[in-house]
RODO-2510 file (C-alpha; in nm, 4 decimals, decimal comma):
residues 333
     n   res          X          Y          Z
     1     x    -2,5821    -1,3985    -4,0979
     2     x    -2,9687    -1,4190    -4,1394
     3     x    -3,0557    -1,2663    -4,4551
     4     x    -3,3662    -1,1617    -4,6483
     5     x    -3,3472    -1,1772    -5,0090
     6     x    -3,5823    -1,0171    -5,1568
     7     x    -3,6171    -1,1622    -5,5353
     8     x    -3,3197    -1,3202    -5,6678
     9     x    -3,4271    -1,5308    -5,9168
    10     x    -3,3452    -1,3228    -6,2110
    11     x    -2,9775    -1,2088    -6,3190
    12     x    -2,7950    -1,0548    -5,9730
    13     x    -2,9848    -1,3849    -5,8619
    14     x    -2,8013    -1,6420    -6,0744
    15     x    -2,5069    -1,5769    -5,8599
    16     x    -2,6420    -1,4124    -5,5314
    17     x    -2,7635    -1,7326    -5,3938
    18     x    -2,5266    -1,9571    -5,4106
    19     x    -2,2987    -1,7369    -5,2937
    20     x    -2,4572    -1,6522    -4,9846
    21     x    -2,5698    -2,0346    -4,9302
    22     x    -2,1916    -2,1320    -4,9612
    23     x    -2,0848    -1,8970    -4,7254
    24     x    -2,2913    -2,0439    -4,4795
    25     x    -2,5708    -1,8012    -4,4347
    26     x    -2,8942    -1,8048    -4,3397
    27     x    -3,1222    -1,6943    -4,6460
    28     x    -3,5147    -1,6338    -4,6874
    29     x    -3,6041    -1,5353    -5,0612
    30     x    -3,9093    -1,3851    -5,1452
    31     x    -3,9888    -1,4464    -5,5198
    32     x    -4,3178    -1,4252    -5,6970
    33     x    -4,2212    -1,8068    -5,8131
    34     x    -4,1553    -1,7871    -6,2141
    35     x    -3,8553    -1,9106    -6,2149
    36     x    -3,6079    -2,1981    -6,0307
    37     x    -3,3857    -2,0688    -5,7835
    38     x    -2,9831    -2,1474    -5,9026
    39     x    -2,9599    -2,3103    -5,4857
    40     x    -3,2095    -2,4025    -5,2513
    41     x    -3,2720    -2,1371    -4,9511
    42     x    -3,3104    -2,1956    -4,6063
    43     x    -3,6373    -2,1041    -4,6698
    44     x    -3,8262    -1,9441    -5,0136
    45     x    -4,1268    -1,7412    -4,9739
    46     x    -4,3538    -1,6970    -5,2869
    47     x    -4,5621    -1,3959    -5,3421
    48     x    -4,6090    -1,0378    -5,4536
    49     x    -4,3727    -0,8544    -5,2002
    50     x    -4,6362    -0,5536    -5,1331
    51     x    -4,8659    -0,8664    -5,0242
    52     x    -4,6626    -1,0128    -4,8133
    53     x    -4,5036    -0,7369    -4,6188
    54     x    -4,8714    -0,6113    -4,5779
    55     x    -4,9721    -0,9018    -4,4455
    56     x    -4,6800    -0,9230    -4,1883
    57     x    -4,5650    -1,2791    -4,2517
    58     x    -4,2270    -1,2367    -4,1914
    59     x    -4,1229    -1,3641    -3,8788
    60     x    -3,7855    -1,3036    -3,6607
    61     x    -3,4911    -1,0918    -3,7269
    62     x    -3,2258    -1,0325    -3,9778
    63     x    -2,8563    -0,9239    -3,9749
    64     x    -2,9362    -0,7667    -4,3492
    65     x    -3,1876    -0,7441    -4,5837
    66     x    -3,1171    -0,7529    -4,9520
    67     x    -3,3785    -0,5605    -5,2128
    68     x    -3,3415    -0,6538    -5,5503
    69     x    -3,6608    -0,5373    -5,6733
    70     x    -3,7264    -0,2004    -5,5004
    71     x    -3,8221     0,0310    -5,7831
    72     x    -4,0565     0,2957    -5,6077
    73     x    -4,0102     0,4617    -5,2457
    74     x    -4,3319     0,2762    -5,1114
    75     x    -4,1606    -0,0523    -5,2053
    76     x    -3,8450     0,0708    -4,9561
    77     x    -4,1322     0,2205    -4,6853
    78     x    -4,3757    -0,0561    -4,6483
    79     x    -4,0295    -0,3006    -4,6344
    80     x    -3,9155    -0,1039    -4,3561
    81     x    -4,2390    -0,0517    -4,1948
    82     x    -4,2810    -0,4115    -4,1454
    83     x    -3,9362    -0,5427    -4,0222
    84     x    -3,9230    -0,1986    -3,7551
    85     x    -3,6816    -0,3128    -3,5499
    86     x    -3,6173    -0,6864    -3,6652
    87     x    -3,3041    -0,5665    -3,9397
    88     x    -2,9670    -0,4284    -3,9049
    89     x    -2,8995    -0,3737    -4,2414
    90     x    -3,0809    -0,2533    -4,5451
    91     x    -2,9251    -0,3178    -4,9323
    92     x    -3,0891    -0,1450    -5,2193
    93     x    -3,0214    -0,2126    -5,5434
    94     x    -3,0843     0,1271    -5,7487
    95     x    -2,9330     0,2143    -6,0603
    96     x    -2,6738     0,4461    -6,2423
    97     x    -2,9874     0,6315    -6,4458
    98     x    -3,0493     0,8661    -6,1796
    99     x    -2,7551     1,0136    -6,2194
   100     x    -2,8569     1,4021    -6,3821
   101     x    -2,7335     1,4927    -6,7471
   102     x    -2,6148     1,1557    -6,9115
   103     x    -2,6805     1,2899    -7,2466
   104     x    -2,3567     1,5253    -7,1925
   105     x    -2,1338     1,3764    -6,9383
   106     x    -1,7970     1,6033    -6,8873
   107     x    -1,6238     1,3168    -6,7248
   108     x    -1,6920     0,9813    -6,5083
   109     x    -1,9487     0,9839    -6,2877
   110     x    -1,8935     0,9736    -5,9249
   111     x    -2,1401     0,8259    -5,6413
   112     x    -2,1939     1,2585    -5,5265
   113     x    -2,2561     1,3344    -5,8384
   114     x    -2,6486     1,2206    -5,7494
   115     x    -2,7017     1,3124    -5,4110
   116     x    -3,0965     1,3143    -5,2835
   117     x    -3,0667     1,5219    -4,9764
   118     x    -3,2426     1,8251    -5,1691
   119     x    -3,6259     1,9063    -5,1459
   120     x    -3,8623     1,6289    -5,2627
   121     x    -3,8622     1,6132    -5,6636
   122     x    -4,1208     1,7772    -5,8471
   123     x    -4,4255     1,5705    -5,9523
   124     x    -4,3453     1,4399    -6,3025
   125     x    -4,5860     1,2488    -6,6159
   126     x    -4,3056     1,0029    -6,7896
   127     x    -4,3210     1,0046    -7,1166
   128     x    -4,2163     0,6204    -7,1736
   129     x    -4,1423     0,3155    -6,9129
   130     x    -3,7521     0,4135    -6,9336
   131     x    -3,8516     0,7572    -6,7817
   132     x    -4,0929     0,5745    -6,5203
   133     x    -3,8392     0,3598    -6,4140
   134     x    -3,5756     0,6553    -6,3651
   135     x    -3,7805     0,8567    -6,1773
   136     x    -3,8860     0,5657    -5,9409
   137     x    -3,5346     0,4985    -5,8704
   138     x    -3,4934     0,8959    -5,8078
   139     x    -3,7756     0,9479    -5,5822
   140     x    -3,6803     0,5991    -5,4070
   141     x    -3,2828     0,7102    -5,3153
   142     x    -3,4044     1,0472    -5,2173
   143     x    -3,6533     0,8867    -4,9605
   144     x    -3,4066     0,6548    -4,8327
   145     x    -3,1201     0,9055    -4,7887
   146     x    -3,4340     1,1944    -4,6084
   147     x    -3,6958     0,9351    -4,4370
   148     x    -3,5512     0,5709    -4,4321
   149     x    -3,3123     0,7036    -4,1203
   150     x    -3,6075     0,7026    -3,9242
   151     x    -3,6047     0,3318    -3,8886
   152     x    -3,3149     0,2925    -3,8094
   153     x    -3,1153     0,0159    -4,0402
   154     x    -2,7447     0,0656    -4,1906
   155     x    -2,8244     0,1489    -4,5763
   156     x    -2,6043     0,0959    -4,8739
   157     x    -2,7469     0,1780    -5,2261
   158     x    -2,5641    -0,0040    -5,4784
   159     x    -2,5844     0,1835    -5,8571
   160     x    -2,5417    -0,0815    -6,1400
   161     x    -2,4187     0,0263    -6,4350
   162     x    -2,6475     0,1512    -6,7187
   163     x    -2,6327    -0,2273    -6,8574
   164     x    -2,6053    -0,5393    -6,6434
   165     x    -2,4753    -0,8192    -6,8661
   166     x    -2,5300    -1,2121    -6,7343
   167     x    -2,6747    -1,5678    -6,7676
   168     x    -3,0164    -1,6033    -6,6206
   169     x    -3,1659    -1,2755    -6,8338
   170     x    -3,4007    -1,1728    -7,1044
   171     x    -3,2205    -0,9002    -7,1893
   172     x    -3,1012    -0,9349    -7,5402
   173     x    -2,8773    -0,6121    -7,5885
   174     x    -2,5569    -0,8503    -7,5178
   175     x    -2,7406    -1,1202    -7,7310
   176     x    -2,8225    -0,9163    -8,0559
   177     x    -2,4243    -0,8303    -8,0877
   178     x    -2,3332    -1,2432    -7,9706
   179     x    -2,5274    -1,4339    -8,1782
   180     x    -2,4711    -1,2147    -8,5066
   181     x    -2,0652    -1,2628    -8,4218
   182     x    -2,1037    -1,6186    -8,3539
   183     x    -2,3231    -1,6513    -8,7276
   184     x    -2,0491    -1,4770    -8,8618
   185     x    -2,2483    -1,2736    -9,0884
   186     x    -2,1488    -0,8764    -9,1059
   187     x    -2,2399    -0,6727    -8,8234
   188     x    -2,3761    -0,2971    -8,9405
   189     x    -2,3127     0,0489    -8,7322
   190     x    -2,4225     0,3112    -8,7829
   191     x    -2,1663     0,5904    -8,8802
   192     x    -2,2239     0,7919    -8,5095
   193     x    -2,1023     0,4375    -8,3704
   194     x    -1,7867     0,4916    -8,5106
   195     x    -1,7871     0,8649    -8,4546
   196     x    -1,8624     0,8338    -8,0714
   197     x    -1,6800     0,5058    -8,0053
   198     x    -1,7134     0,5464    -7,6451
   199     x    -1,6099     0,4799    -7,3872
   200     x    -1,8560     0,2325    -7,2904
   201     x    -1,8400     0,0241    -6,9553
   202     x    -2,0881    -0,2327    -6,8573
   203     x    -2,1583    -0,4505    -6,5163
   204     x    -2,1450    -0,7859    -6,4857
   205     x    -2,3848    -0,9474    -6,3045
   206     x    -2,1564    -1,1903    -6,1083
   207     x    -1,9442    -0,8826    -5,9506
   208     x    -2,2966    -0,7143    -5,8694
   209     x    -2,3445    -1,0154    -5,6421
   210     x    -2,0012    -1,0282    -5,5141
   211     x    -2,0495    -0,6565    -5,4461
   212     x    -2,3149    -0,7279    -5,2156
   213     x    -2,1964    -1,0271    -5,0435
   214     x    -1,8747    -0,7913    -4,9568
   215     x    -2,1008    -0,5006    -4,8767
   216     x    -2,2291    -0,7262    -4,6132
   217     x    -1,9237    -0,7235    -4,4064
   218     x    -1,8714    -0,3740    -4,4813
   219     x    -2,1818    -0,1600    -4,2735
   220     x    -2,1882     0,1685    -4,2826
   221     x    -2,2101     0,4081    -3,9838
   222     x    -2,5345     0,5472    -4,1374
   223     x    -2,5566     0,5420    -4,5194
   224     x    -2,3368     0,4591    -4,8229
   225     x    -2,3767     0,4464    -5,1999
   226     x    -2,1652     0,2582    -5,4550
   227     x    -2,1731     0,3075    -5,8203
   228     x    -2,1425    -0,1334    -5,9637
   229     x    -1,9490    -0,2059    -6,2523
   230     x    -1,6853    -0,2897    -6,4840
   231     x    -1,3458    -0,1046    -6,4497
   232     x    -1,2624    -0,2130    -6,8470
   233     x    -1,3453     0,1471    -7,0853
   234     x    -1,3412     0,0163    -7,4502
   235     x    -1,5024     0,1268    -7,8211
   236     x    -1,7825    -0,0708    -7,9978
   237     x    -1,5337    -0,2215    -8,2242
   238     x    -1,3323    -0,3558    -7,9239
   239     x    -1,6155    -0,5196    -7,7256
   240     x    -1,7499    -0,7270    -8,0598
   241     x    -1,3534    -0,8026    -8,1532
   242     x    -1,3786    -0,9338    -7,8021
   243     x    -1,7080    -1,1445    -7,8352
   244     x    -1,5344    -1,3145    -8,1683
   245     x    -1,2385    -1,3657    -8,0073
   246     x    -1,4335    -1,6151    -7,7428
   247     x    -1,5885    -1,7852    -8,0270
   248     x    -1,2883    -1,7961    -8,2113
   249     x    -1,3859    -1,5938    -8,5155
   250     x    -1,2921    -1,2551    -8,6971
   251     x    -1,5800    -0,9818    -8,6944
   252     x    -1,7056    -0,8451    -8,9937
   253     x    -1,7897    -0,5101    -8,8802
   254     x    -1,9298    -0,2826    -9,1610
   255     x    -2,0683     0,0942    -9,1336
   256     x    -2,3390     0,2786    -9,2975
   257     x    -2,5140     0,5866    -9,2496
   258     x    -2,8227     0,5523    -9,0375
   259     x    -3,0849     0,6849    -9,3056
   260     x    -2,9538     0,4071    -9,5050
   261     x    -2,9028     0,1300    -9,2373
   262     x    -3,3281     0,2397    -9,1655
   263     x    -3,4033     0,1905    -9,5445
   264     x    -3,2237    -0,1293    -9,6199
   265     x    -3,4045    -0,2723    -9,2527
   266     x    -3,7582    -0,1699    -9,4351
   267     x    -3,7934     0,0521    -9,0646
   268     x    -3,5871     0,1451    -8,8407
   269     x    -3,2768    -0,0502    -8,7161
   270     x    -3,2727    -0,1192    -8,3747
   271     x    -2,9269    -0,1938    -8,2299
   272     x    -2,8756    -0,2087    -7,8560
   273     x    -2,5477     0,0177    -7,8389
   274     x    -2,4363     0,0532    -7,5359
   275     x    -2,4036     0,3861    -7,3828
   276     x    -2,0805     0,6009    -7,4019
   277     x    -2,0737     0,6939    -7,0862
   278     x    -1,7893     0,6579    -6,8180
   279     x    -1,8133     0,5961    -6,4341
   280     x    -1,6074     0,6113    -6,1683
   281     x    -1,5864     0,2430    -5,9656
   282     x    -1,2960     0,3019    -5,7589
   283     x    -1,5135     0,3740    -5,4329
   284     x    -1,6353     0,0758    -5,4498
   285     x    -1,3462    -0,1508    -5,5405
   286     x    -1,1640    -0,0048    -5,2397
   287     x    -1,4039     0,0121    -4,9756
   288     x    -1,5271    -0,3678    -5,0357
   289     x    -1,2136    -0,4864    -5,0918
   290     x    -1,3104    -0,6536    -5,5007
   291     x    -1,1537    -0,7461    -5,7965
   292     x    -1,3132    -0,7050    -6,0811
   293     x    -1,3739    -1,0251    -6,3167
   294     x    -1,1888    -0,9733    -6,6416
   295     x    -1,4096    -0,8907    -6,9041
   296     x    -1,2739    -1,2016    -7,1484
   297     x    -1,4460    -1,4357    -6,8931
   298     x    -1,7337    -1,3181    -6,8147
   299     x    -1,7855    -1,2296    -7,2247
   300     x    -1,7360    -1,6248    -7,3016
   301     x    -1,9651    -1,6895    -6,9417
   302     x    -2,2465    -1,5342    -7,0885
   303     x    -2,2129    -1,5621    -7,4121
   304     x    -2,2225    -1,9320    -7,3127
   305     x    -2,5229    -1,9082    -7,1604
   306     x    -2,6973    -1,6700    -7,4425
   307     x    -2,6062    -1,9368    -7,6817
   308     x    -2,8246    -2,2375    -7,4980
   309     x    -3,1224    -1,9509    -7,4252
   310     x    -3,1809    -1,8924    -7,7955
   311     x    -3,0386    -2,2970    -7,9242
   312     x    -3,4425    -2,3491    -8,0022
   313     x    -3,5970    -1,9915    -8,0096
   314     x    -3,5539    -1,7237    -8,2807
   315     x    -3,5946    -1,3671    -8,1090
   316     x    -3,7887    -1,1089    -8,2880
   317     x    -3,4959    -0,8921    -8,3331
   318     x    -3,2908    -1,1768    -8,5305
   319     x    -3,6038    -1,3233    -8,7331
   320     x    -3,4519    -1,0821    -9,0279
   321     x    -3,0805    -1,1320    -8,9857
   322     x    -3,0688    -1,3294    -9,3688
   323     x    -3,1265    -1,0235    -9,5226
   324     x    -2,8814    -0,8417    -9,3526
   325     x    -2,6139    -1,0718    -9,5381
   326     x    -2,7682    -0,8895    -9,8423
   327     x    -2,7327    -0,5147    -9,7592
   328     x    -2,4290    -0,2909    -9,8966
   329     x    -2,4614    -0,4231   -10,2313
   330     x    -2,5942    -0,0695   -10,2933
   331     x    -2,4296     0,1306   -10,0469
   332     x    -2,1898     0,0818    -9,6808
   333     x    -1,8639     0,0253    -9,6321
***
C-alpha cells in the first residue's frame, strides 16, 4: 500500500515502521525531526504537520493515512482538507480518556460506551493539560464521526488504553515501579493501593502497532472504533511481582498510609499507579484477527529498554530513592 505516516518516531513508532517497511509498503513519515526513525522510509518529511499540510506539499495518493499525532479536530480537518480525494483510508489514533465517568466505572468499557454522534460539546476552560488533552480528543472523535464523512475516506479510531507502556518513551510511570524493583530497595503503597487493587490493564505499544498494520487490511464500510490494549486484568502487587520476576528478584512491597507516605517524602509522594479501570478489547481482537503479546515479554522488552534510557541519567523522581530505604523505621508495614 502507499501510506502516510504521520509522526512515528515516538513509542507506537518504535514498532510501526518497521513493520510496515517489512511488509513491503510504501511509507512517507512526517516528523518534526527530534528523533531517529527505528527504519528508513521510502521517504521522511520533516516539519510541523499544520505547516506542511497548509502548504500543500504532499504530492500523489495514498491507500491509508496513519495519524499518530492528531490531538484537536483542526489537526483531523486541515489533514483531510488537503489530501480531498488523494486517500482511501483515514487512521486516528485517539485515546480511552474520552470515555465519560472513569472515576466510577460499573464494568469494562466498551467502544459505544463513547459515542460522538450527539450535538457539538459545550465550550469548556480545562483546568490542567490532562483535561486539555481529553477534551481535544473529545471534540476531535465527535468531528470525525459528524463532519469527517464529508470527505469521504474509510475511518477507524483506535482508543489506547489509559497507559501505553514501550521502548522509545519518556514516560516514566512503567520506569518509577522498574528501576526501584530492579534496585531492590522496598517499594511503598499507599494503603488505597491495596484497598482498590484493581483491576488495572495497560497497552503495549508493540500490539498498538500491530493493531494498525491489521486495521489496514480490515476497512470499514464507513467508520469503526477500537478500544487498544492488553487483555491481562491484574492487582498492583501482581504487575511489580511480575517486573521482579524478569529481573529475577523478590519485591519488597511495603504499605503505609498516605498522610504518612507524604510526611516521610518531605511533600507529597508521587507514584504513577496505574488506573483501576477495566476495558473491553474483544472487538478488536476479533475483528483484526490479533493476539495479544503476553504481558511477561513485553514487561522484560521494556523494562530492557528503560534500563539502558536511565544507565547514565538519574530522573527527578528517583534522585531521592536512598532515603526511601530509610522510611518505616517509625511507622509502615
Amino acid at each position: 500500500m502507499r501510506i502516510l505516516l504521520v509522526g512515528g518516531s515516538n513509542l507506537i513508532g518504535h514498532y510501526l515502521i518497521s513493520l510496515l517497511m517489512n511488509e513491503g509498503h510504501q511509507l512517507t513519515v512526517i516528523t518534526r525531526g527530534h528523533r531517529p526513525l527505528p527504519h528508513r522510509p521510502t521517504r521522511h518529511m520533516v516539519g510541523d504537520r499544520t505547516e506542511i499540510f497548509n502548504r500543500s506539499t504532499i504530492k500523489g495518493e495514498f491507500d491509508a493515512v496513519i495519524d499518530t499525532v492528531a490531538y484537536h479536530a483542526a489537526d483531523c480537518e486541515t489533514l483531510l482538507s488537503t489530501l480531498s480525494g488523494r486517500m482511501n483510508h483515514y487512521l486516528v489514533i485517539s485515546t480511552a480518556f474520552v470515555y465519560p465517568h472513569l472515576e466510577h466505572p460499573i464494568r469494562p468499557y466498551q467502544e459505544h460506551d463513547a459515542a460522538f454522534t450527539e450535538p457539538p460539546l459545550p465550550p469548556m476552560e480545562p483546568d490542567s493539560a490532562h483535561d486539555a488533552y481529553v477534551y481535544g480528543k473529545r471534540q476531535m472523535e465527535h468531528w470525525l464521526w459528524n463532519q469527517g464523512c464529508h470527505y469521504q475516506p474509510k475511518i477507524t479510531v483506535i482508543r489506547p488504553l489509559l497507559q501505553m507502556v514501550g521502548p522509545n518513551t519518556n514516560d516514566g510511570r512503567f520506569a518509577w515501579f522498574w528501576l526501584r524493583v530492579k534496585d531492590g530497595g522496598p517499594i511503598w503503597l499507599p494503603d488505597e493501593a491495596r484497598r482498590k487493587a484493581g483491576p488495572c490493564q495497560l497497552a503495549f505499544s508493540g500490539d498498538v502497532a500491530q493493531m494498525i498494520a491489521s486495521a489496514l487490511k480490515h476497512v470499514p464500510a464507513s467508520f469503526a472504533v477500537y478500544n487498544a490494549g492488553q487483555p491481562e486484568l491484574w492487582t498492583y502487587e501482581e504487575y511489580l511481582r511480575l517486573m521482579a520476576e524478569t529481573t529475577g528478584r523478590s519485591p519488597d512491597i511495603r504499605y503505609a498510609p498516605r498522610e504518612t507516605l507524604d510526611q516521610w517524602a518531605g511533600g507529597i509522594y508521587r507514584i504513577p499507579l496505574p488506573y483501576p479501570i477495566a476495558f473491553d478489547v474483544s472487538h478488536a481482537m476479533q475483528n483484526l484477527h490479533l493476539t495479544a503479546t503476553p504481558m511477561r515479554y513485553w514487561v522484560l522488552q521494556t523494562g530492557d529498554w528503560m534500563s539502558r534510557h536511565y544507565a547514565h541519567a538519574t530522573p527527578p523522581w528517583y534522585q531521592s530513592r536512598e532515603k526511601e530505604w530509610a522510611w518505616g523505621s517509625g511507622g509502615g508495614n
